[in-house]
ZAMARGU-4260 file (C-alpha; in steps of 0.2 Angstrom, whole numbers, plus 5000, padded with zeros to 4 digits):
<rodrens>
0) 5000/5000/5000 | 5009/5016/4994 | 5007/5032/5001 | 5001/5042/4986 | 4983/5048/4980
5) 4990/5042/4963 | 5004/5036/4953 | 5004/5046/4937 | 5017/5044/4919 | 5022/5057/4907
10) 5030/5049/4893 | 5035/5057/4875 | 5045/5052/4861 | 5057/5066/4853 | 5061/5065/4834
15) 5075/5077/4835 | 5083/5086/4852 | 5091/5102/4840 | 5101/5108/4857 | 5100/5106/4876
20) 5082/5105/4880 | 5069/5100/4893 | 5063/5084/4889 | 5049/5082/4901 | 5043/5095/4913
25) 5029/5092/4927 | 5021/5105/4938 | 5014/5099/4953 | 4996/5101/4957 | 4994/5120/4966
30) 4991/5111/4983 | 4997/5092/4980 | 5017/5088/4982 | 5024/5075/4972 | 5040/5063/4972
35) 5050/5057/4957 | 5050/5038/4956 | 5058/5038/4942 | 5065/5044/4924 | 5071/5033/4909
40) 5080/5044/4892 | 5084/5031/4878 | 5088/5034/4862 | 5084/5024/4845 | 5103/5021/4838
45) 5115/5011/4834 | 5127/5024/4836 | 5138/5024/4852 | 5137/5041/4858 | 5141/5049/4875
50) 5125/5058/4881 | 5122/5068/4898 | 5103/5069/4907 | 5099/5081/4920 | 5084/5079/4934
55) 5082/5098/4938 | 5070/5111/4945 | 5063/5125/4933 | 5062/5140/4943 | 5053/5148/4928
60) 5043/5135/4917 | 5047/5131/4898 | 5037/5133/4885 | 5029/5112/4881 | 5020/5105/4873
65) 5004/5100/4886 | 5004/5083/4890 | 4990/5075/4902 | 4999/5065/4915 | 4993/5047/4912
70) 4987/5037/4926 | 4993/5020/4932 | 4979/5013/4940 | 4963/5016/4930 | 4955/5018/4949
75) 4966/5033/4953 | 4959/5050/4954 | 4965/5062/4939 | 4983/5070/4942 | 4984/5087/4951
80) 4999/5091/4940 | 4988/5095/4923 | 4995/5099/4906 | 4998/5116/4897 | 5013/5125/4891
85) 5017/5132/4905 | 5012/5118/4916 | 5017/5097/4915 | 5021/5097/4896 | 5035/5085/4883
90) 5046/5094/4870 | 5052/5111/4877 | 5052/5125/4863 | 5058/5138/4877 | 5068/5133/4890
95) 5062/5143/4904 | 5075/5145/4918 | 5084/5131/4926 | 5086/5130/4944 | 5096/5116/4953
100) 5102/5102/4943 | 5097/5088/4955 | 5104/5074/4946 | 5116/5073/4931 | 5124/5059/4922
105) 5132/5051/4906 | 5127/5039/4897 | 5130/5029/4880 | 5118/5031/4871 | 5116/5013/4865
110) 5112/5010/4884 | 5102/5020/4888 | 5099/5031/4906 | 5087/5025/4920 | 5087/5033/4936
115) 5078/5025/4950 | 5080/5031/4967 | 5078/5022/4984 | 5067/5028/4995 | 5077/5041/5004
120) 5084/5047/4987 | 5065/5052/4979 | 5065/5070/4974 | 5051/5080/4981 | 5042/5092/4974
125) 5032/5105/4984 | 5014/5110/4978 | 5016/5120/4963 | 5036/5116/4961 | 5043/5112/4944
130) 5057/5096/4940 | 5062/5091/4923 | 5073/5078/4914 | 5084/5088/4900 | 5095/5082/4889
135) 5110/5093/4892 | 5117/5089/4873 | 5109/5090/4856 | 5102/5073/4848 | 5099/5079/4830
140) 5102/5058/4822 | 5090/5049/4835 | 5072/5048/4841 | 5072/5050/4862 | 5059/5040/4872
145) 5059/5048/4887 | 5046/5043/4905 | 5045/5053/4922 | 5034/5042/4935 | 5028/5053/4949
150) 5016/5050/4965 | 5006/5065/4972 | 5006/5063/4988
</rodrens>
């Protein structure tokens, strides 16, 4: 038995990643924290690459394009943290401004980054907070899958 109202994905595939850009970005719900359980960046290649993912706050939000958090339990109530381009969105157009850079690592991109935290590593996100994943390199020969798992608490 968890301790969330709801478990929620936002997911997105990404033709091309032209610079350093917010992959995902999630608002949480204007009274309902969140935590992070976890993000996944992979890439469609068969080029080894070295790439780099960032899990950061947004201290001002980029512009996305809305995406509807999906929920993982068709019993769940509807996420708090609602789409819109300002809001929890995929495929940053504007980068907004970033604040703490929470997480960041390299990866090859034939294998892919996954980061999944124990329990006392979950990022929180206060009520009306912002985290992202970001590519912090362009991707312009790939497709990107990206995935950000959250529970509003």
């Amino acid at each position: 038995m968890s301790n969330f109202r709801g478990v929620f994905i936002v997911r997105q595939r990404i033709t091309t990643v032209a610079a350093a850009q917010t992959l995902i970005q999630i608002k949480a719900g204007a009274t309902t924290p969140l935590e992070l359980l976890r993000a996944t960046f992979t890439v469609e290649t068969t080029t080894s690459d070295e790439l780099v993912a960032q899990i950061l706050r947004k201290s001002a939000a980029a512009t996305v394009t809305a995406f509807t958090p999906l929920k993982y339990n068709e019993d769940s109530p509807l996420a708090d943290a609602i789409g819109g381009a300002a809001l929890t969105g995929v495929d940053a157009t504007v980068e907004g401004t970033d604040g703490d850079i929470l997480w960041e690592e390299g990866f090859n991109s034939l294998n892919g980054f996954v980061w999944v935290p124990t329990l006392e590593e979950r990022m929180r996100v206060q009520a009306a907070g912002f985290i992202a994943l970001k590519s912090a390199l362009a991707i312009t020969s790939a497709t990107v899958n990206c995935a950000m798992v959250f529970g509003e608490v």
